[in-house]
Each structure stands twice: as structure tokens, then as C-alpha cells.
C-alpha positions in Angstrom: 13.7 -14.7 22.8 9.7 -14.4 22.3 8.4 -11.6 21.5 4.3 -11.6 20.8 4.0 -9.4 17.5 0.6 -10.1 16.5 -3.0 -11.9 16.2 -5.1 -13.5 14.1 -8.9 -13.9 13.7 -10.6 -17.1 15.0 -11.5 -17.9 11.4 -7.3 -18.0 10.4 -6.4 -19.5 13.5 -8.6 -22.5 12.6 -7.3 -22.5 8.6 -3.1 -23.2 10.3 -4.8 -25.6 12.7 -6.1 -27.6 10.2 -2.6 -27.6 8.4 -0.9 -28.4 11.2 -3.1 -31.2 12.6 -3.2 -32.2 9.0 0.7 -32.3 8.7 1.2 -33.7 12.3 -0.8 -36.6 11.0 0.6 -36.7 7.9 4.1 -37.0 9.1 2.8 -39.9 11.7 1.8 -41.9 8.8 5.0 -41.4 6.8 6.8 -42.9 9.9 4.8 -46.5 9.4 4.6 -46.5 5.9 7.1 -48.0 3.5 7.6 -47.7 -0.1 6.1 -51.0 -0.8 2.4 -49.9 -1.5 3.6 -47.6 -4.3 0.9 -46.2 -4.9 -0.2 -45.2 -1.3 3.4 -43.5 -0.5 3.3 -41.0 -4.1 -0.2 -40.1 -2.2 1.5 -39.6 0.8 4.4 -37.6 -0.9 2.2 -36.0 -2.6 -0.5 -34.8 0.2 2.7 -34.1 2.4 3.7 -31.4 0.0 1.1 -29.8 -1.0 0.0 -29.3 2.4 3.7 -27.8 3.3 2.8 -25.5 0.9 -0.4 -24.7 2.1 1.0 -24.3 5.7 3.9 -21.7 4.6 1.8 -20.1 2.2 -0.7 -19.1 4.6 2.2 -17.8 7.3 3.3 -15.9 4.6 0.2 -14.4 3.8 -0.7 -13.4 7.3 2.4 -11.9 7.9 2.2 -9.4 4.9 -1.7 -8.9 5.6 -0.6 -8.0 9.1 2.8 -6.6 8.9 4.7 -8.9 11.6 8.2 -8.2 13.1 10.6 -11.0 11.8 14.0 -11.4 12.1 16.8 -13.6 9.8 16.7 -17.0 11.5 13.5 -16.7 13.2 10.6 -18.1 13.0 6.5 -17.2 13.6 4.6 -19.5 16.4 0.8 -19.3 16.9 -0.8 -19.9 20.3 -4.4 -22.1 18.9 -5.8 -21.0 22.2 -5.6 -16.8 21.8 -4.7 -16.9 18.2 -1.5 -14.8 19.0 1.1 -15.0 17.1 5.1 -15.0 18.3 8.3 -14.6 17.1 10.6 -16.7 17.9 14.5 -15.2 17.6 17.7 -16.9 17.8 20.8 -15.5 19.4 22.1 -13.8 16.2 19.2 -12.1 15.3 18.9 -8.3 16.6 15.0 -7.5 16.7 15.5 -7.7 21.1 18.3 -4.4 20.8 
């Protein structure tokens, strides 16, 4: 089930874009590069995490400033065109009864 719960302004919209674009790319370049540039790969580890962080951080943040449904096993989508926000629920969860 989807179930809209929520929007965000322009301004945060572009902030998770970033971080996902950013972790998209990231992610790409993990899948070509090996462990044999040292050096390059604890950058990689590195930027990887800290911009996990960054991405959950900022989901967590919005969804206290804005109070959004959630549910145990769910998860929060955004749509970067209207800056709505979803929930996503599994088959276990009971926010559709």
C-alpha cells in the first residue's frame, strides 16, 4: 500500500535530492572501484557514510517537523517532482485498517 502522508517545501525537496543523487553516484563508483587505490576507497567508505547519515538524518528530521504516519516495516518515499511524500507499507503493517 501507498498512502501520501505529507509534503515538503521546494527548499527540502532539493536538500534529499542532493543526498540521493549524491548516494546514487556514490554507490556507482563503489561498483568499479577496488580496494587497490587505498587511499581512494577509505574516501569512498568514508563519503558513502557520512552521506547515509545525512540522508536518514534528514528523513528523520522531516518526519518529526511534520508529524508523518509511519508504520513498523515501512518506509517514507518522496516524489522530486511535487515534493510529496508517501508511505510505503508492507503486508504486516496495519496503518490501511
Amino acid at each position: 500500500m501507498k498512502k501520501l502522508v505529507g509534503q515538503v517545501t521546494v527548499a527540502e525537496k532539493n536538500i534529499i535530492q542532493t543526498l540521493f543523487e549524491r548516494r546514487n553516484g556514490l554507490t556507482e563508483l563503489a561498483k568499479i572501484l577496488t580496494a587497490d587505490n587505498a587511499e581512494l576507497y577509505e574516501k569512498l567508505v568514508k563519503d558513502m557514510g557520512e552521506t547515509g547519515t545525512k540522508f536518514q538524518q534528514w528523513w528523520d528530521d522531516m518526519a518529526k517537523k511534520y508529524n508523518w504516519e509511519s508504520c513498523e516495516g515501512g518506509n517514507w518515499e518522496i516524489n522530486f517532482d511535487t515534493c510529496e511524500i508517501y508511505l510505503n507499507c508492507n503486508n504486516k503493517c496495519n496503518c490501511n485498517k
